[in-house]
N, C-alpha and C positions, 0 to 999 in steps of 0.2 A: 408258663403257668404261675409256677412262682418266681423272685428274683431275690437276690442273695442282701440280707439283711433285716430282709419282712418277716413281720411276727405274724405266724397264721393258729389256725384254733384247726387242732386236727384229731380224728379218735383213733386211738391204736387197736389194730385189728390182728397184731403177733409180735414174737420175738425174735430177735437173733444174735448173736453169736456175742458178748463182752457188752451184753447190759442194755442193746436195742431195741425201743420198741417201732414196730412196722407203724406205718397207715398207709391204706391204698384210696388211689382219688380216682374212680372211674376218669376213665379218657378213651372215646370213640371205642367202645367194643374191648379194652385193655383195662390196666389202671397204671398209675405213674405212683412209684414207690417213694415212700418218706422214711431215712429210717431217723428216729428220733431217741438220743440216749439219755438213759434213765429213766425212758418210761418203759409202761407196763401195760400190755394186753387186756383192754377193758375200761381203761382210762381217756377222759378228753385231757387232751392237754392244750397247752400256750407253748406255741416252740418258735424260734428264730433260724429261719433257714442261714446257714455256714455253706453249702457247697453247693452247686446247682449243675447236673449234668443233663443229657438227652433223654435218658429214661428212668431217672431216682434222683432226688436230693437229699442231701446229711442235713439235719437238724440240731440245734442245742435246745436242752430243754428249758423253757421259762417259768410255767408253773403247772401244777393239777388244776384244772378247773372242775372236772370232776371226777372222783376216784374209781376205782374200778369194784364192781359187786362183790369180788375174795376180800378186800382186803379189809384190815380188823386192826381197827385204831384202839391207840395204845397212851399213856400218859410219859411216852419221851417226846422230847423235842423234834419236830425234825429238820433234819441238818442236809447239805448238798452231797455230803460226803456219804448218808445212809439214805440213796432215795428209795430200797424194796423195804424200809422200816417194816412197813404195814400189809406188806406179801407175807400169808404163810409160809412157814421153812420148806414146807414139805409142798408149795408149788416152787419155790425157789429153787429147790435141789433138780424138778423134773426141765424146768426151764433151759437149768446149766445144763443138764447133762446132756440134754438132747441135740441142744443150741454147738455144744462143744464136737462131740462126736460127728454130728455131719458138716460140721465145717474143717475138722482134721481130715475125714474121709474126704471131702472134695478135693481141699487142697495136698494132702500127701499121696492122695491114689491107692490108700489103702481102706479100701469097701470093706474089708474086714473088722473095720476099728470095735464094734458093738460089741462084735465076739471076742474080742481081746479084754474090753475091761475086767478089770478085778476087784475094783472097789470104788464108795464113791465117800471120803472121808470125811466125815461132817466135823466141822469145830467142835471140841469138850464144851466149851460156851459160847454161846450163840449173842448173849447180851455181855458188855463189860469186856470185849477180849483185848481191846488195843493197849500197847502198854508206850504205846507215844501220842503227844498230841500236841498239836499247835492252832493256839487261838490268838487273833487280831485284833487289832487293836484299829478302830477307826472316829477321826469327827464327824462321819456321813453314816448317819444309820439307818438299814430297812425296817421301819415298826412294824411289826408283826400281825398287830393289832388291826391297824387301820391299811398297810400298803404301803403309806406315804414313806414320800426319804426326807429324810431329817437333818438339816446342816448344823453343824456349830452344837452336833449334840458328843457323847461319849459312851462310844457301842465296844463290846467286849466279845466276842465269840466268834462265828464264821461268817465269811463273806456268800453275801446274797448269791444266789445258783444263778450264774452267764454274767458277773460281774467283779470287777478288780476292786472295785473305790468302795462299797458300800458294805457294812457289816450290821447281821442281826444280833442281838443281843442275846446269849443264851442266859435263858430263863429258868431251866428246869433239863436236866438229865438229858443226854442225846442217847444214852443204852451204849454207847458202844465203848466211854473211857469210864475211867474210875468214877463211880456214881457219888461218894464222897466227897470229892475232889468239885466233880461239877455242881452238887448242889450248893455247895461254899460261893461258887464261883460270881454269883450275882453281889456276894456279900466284900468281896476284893475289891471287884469294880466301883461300887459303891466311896469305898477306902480311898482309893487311886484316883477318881473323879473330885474328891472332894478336895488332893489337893494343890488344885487350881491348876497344871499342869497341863495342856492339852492331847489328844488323841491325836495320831498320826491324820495327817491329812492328802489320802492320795492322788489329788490330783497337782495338789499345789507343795507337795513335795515338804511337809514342814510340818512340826508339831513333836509331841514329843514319848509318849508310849507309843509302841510300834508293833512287839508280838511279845506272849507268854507260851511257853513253848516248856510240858510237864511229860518227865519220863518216870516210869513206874514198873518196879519189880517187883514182879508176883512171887517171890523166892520169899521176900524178908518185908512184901509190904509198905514199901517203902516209895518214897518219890525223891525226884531231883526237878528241883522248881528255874527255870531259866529267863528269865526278864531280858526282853531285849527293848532299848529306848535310843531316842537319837543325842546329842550332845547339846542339844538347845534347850536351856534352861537346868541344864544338871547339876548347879550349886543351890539349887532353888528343892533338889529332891531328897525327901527324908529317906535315908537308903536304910536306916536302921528302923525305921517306925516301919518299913515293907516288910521285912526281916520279922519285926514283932509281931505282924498284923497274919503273916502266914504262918509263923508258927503258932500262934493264939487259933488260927484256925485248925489247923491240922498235927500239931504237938510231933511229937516222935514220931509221927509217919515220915517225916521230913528228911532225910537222909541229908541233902542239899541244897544252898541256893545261891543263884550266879546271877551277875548282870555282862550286860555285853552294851557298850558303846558302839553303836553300828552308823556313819553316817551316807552310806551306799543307798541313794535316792531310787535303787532301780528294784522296782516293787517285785520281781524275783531272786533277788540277788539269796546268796545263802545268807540265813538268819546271823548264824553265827562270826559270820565275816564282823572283824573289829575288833577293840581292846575287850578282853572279858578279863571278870574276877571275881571270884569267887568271895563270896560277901557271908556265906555261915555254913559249913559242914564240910564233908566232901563232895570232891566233883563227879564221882563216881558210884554206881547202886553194882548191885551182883546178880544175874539170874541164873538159873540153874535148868538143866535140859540133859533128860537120861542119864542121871546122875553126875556130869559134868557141872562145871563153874564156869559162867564168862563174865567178865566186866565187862561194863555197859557206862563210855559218857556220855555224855547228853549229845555226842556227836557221831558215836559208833552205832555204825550199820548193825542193826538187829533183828531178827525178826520180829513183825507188828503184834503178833499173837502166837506167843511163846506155847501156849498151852496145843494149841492147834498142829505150831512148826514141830513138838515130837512123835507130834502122829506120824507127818510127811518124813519126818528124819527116817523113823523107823522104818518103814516104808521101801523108802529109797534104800538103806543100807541092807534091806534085807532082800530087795533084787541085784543088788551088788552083790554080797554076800555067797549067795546060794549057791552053794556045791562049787563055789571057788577055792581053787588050790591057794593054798595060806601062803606060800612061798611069793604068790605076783605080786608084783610091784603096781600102785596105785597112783594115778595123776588124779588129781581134782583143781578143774581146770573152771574158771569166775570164781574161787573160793571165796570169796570175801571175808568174813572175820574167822574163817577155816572151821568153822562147826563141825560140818558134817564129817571133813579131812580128819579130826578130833573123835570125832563118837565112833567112827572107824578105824581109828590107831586103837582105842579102848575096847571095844569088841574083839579086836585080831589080837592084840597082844603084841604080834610080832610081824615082819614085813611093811618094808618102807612105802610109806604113804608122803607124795608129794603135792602142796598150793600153790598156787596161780592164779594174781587176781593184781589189777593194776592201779587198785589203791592202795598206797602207803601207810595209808593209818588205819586203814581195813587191817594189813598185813601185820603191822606194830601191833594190834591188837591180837591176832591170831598169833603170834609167838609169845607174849606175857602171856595169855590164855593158857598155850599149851606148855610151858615153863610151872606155870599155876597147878596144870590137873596132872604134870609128872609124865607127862608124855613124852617117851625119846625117838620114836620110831616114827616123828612126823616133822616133815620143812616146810619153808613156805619161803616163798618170792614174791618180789612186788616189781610186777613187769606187765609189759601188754602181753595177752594171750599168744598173738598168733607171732610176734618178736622173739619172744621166750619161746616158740617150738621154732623159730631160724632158724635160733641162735646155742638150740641144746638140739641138734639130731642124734645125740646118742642116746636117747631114747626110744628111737625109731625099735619096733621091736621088742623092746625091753619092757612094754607095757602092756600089762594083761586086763585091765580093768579100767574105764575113765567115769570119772564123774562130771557132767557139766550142767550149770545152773547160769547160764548169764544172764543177762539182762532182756527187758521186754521186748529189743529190738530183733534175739536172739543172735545167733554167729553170723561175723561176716563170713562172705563167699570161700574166700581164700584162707583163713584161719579154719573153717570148716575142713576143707581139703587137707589142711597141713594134719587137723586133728584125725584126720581117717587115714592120712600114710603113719602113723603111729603103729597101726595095724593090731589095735585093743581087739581081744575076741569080747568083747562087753562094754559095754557104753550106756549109762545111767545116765540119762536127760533128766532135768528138773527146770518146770516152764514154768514161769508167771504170764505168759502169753501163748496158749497153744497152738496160735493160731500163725505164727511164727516158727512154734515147736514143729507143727506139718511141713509147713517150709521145707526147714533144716530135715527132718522125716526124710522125703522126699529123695534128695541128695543122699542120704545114708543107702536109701532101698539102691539106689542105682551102682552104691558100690560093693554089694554083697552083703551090708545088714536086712535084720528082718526084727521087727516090731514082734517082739513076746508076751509082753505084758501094759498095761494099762492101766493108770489110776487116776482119780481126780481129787483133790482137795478143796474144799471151802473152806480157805483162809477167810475170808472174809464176810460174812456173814452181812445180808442186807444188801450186797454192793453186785455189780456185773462181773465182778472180780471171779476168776478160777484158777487155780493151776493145778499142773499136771506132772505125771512121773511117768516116765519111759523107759522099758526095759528092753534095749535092742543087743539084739547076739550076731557073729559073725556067723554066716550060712555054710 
């Protein structure tokens, strides 16, 4: 029917599960399923088939051709990164939770899930929550206006949705980072275009702005401005008139600003790989989270939306928490910058709480952090998860409570296993992917946990994004 590459025009006819919208295409008495991500229930769209199987194919979205009757446009931008901009919140929330729930129930085997939840936590703010963002820098730009692409011009903002080379120019607010900041934004560009210097160019690997990449702490207001450019033409760049031009824009909000000489041609590489230096203020801002301090550089893992993440903090620590004897020992195991290991040393007071998390400078940060808010009754490690439970079985036992948060892939098989001969009577899961969390579920139900509790967060507001919190007890 279809083959893998073809742009077809399809309407979506449902959702599911991390931001899919359905089409079905009649076939003989059936239909043959499309699921296509980032759309929505109501809408025609342009999708480009990516996977082609026997009875469905996965889609990337290409564009709205036409919207769906809910939704209720608005004066931001919109960006690839927000495609339910123009879905109301309150179909947004019915979407996720429904979408979430029966796909935990399918794949954990727990038909139960419905009755378990206990909450479904909406973000404090729904527009403005991001407190990072990265914008490109491109010669090839999608006008907006007209369609066309544009060579040899100088685009500023996100790249075009299902493409690497080509970027649209933001114009006007996207709702999701600092509205300040982005309204400025057209007026930078402007600056930087004018001198003479070119835009990265990605297909031919050359040119010379490349990303701006702005972190911002809701604590103290603040931003750290990060420029990253390639080395071709850099006696030619006024690094001081950049310096004058954003702080004339933004004055004291300005915490910091950095450049990074990056010349890594490979259009994912990390931003900050290269020589950086810091060119006016500090490299660092501070945010703050239940009454805690973290530093935050323009490189530490943080959460996206602070304001959101002490909903879920609180949350999580208080299924931890509950009617736990103050004396157990706590593992917090993918800690990363040990947050949560932190707001749970400050709650208890007393009783060793240990991290585990296998970035280095995740972990560096998590001990200045807790050196910072005077916490003695928490460590931290910088090891791989399931190495560090080898290579410390004296723990076996000795732990009454885990915390784990890892990543989207969730636990391997075997670090899972190691984590359940630990023999926790309590295990606080926190998923940015639930649908991995069921997985991992699954494996726990078969070795005497039992799923007590349930919760959902909307971090992210707009996006197919969800995550979840797990309260499992030994049976």
């Amino acid at each position: 029917m279809f083959h893998r590459g073809e742009i077809v025009e399809l309407t979506i006819d449902g959702y599911a599960f991390g931001g899919r919208g359905i089409a079905k295409i009649p076939v003989e008495g059936s239909h043959f399923i499309v699921f296509v991500d980032n759309a929505f229930p109501g809408q025609i769209v342009k999708a480009k088939i990516d996977v082609k199987r026997k009875q469905h194919a996965e889609a990337k979205l290409v564009e709205v051709v036409q919207r769906a009757a809910c939704e209720v446009m608005t004066d931001f931008q919109e960006i690839s990164g927000a495609p339910y901009l123009f879905i109301p919140e309150e179909l947004q929330r019915t979407v996720k939770t429904e979408s979430t729930l029966s796909t935990f129930a399918k794949i954990s085997g727990d038909r139960k899930i419905h009755e378990k939840l206990d909450e479904y936590i909406e973000s404090p703010s729904t527009y403005f929550y991001r407190n990072k963002m990265e914008y490109s820098f491109s010669s090839i730009e999608h006008v907006l206006e007209t369609g066309e692409e544009k060579d040899d011009a100088f685009a500023l903002g996100f790249k075009r949705r299902g493409t690497w080379w080509k970027v649209e120019n933001l114009n006007r607010p996207s709702g999701l980072f600092d509205k300040s900041w982005e309204e400025k934004l057209p007026v930078l560009r402007s600056y930087l275009e004018n001198s003479q210097l070119p835009a990265w160019h990605p297909p031919k690997k050359t040119g010379f702005f490349r990303h701006i990449v702005v972190r911002k702490s809701f604590k103290d207001d603040q931003l750290l401005v990060h420029l990253v450019t390639s080395s071709e033409g850099i006696k030619s760049f006024n690094v001081q008139g950049f310096v004058a031009k954003v702080l004339e824009l933004h004055g004291p909000r300005i915490a910091g600003i950095q450049h990074t000489i990056n010349d890594d041609v490979a259009d994912r590489s990390k931003i900050e790989n290269g020589r950086t230096k810091v060119l006016y203020g500090v490299p660092m801002v501070e945010e703050s989270l239940l009454g805690l301090t973290f530093q935050m550089r323009m490189e530490s893992f943080f959460q996206t939306n602070p304001q959101c993440a002490e909903l879920l903090y609180q949350k999580a620590i208080d299924y931890l928490l509950e009617d736990l004897d103050e004396s157990v020992e706590i593992l917090d195991l993918f800690c990363g910058t040990g947050t949560i290991a932190q707001l749970v040393a400050k709650r208890r007071g007393f009783g060793k709480i240990t991290g585990v998390d296998i970035v280095q400078e995740a972990i560096e940060d998590a001990k200045e952090n807790a050196l910072k808010n005077g916490l003695s009754n928490v460590e931290f490690y910088a090891a791989d998860v399931g190495k560090f439970l080898k290579e410390h079985p004296e723990y076996e036992g000795k732990i009454g409570a885990l915390i784990l948060d890892p990543p989207r892939a969730g636990i391997a098989p075997k670090t899972l296993l190691k984590t359940i001969a630990l023999g926790a009577k309590r295990i606080v899961y926190i998923s940015c992917n639930p649908s991995t969390q069921a997985r991992d579920a699954s494996t726990l139900f078969d070795a005497g946990y039992v799923l007590e509790k349930f919760s959902l967060v909307d971090q992210f507001p707009h996006t197919g994004h969800i995550e979840s919190i797990a309260k499992f007890v030994k049976a």
